[in-house]
C-alpha positions in Angstrom: 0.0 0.0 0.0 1.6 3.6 -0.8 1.6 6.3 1.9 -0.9 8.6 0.2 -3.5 8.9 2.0 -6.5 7.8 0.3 -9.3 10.7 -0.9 -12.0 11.5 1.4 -15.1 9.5 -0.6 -13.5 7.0 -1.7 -14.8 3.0 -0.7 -14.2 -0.3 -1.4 -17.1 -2.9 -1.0 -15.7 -6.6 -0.2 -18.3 -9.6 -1.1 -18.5 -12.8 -2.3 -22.0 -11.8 -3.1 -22.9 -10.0 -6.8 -26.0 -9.0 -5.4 -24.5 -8.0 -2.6 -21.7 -5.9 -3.8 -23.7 -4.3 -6.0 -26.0 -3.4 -3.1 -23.3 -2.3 -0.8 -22.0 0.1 -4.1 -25.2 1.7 -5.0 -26.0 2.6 -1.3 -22.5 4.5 -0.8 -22.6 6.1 -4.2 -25.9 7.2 -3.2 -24.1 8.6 -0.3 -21.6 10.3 -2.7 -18.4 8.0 -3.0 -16.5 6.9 -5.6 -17.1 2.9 -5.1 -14.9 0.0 -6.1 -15.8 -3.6 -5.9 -13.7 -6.9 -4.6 -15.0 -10.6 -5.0 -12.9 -11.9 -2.3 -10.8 -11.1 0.2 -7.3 -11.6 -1.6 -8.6 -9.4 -4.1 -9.5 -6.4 -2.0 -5.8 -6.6 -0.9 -4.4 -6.4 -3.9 -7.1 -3.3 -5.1 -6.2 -1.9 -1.6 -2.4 -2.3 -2.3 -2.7 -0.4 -5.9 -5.2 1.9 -4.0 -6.0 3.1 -0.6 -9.6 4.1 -0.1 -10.8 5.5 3.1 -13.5 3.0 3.9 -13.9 -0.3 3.5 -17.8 -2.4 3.5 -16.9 -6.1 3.9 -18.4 -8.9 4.9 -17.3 -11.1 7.1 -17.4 -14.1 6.1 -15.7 -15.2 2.3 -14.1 -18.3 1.0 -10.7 -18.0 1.6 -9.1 -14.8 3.1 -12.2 -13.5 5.7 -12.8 -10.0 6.2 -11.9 -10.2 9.5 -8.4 -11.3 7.8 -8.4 -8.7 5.5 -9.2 -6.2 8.1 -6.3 -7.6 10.3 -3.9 -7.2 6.9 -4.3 -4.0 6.2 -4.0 -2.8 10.1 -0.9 -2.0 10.1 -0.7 0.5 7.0 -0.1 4.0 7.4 -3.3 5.0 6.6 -5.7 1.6 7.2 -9.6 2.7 6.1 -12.2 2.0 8.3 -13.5 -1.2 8.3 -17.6 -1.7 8.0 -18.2 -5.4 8.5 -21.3 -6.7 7.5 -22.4 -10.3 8.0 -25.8 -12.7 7.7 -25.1 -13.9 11.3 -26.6 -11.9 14.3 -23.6 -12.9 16.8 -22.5 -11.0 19.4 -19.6 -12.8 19.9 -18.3 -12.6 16.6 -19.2 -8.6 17.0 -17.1 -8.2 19.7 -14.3 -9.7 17.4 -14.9 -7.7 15.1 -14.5 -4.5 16.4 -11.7 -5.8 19.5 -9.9 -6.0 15.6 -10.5 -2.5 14.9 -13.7 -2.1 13.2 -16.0 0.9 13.2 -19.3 -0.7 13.3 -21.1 -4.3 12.6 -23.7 -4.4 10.3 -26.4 -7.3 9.6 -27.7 -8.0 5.9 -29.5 -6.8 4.4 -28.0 -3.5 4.5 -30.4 -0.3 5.0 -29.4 2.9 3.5 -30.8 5.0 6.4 -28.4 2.5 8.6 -25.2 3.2 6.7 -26.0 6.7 6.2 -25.9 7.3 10.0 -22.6 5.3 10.6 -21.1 7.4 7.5 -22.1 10.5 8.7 -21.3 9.7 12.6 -17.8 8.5 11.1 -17.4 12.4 8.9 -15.8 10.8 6.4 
């Protein structure tokens, strides 16, 4: 990952989903960011490597690298974006993970604009 630090509306939705990516994108260009998409964890790293954005919408759970794993990889950059995790699964255990890892909030699917337009603007990014 370079040093720059990344623009202020800039995103990167993370899901193993196609409905779900293109959900996650649509909400936060509604909310005014530029939006790029990963399939997969291993392949947000390598967008996120080319390109820092400032926040990150991932879901937890993915074949192979995890968000949680993602979120943990790109910790210790010089500039990390937030992580949004957003997971099927109503646990509070793996909520507590979640954000003892460093992320800014926990969401559950399906994702609600008005939801993710409060933790966006709460965040002032």
């Amino acid at each position: 990952m370079t040093n720059e630090i990344a623009p202020i509306k800039t995103a990167l939705v993370v899901d193993d989903g196609p409905v779900e990516r293109l959900t996650g994108k649509t909400m936060l260009e509604k909310l005014g960011f530029s939006t790029r998409t990963a399939a997969s964890g291993e392949e947000a790293l390598a967008l996120l490597e080319q390109q820092p954005v400032r926040l990150v919408l991932c879901d937890v759970s993915m074949p192979g690298m995890s968000g949680m794993a993602l979120m943990k990889a790109v910790q210790s950059h010089p500039h990390p974006p937030l992580f949004i995790m957003v997971t099927s699964h109503d646990d509070a255990v793996h909520a507590q993970a979640a954000f003892d890892q460093g992320a800014y909030a926990y969401l559950i699917k399906p994702l609600r604009l008005d939801t993710l337009c409060d933790i966006v603007d709460d965040i002032s990014i």
